[in-house]
N, C-alpha and C positions, 0 to 999 in steps of 0.2 A: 761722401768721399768720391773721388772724381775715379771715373774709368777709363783707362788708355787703351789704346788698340796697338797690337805688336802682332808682326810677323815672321814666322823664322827661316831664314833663309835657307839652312840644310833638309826641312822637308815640305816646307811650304806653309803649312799650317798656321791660320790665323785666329789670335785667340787676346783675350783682354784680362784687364787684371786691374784691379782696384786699392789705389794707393794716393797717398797725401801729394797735394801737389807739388812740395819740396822733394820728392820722392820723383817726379815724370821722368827726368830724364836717365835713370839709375838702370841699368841694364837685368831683364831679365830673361832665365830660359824658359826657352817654350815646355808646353807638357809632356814634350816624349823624351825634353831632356837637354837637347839642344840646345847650347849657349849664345848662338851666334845670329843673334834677334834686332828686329830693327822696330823704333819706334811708326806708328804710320800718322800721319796726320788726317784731322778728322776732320768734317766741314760739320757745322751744329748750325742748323737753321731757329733762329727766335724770332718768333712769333709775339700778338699782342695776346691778350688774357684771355678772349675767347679763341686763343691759336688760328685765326683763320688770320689772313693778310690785310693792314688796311685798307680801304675803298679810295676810289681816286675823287680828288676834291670835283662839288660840281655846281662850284660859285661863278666861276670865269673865269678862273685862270690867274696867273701870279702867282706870289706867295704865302696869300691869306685869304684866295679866294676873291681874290676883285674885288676886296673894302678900302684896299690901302690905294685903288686905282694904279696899279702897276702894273 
């Protein structure tokens, strides 16, 4: 199930909550009670399978590596 991040703007406090994502944009209160919460947007960095970033080509350049001669 997907986790949102929300912030409430009466005491500041930011806090997340795990709900269907038919469910994101549905308004919730924070934990001390506070109704008046804002979604925040998240940036999610994806990665390859070993999570580290791919390596830069080191054929010569192009689009395939200097086979297609471009």
């Amino acid at each position: 199930m997907p986790r949102y991040e929300f912030r409430c703007r009466a005491c500041g406090d930011t806090f997340e909550v795990n709900r269907p994502m038919a469910e994101a944009g549905n308004p919730t209160p924070c934990p001390q009670g506070h109704g008046d919460t804002v979604k925040l947007l998240s940036a999610v960095a994806v990665t390859g399978r070993g999570g580290a970033a791919p390596s830069a080509p080191t054929g010569g350049g192009g689009c395939c590596g200097g086979a297609c001669g471009c």
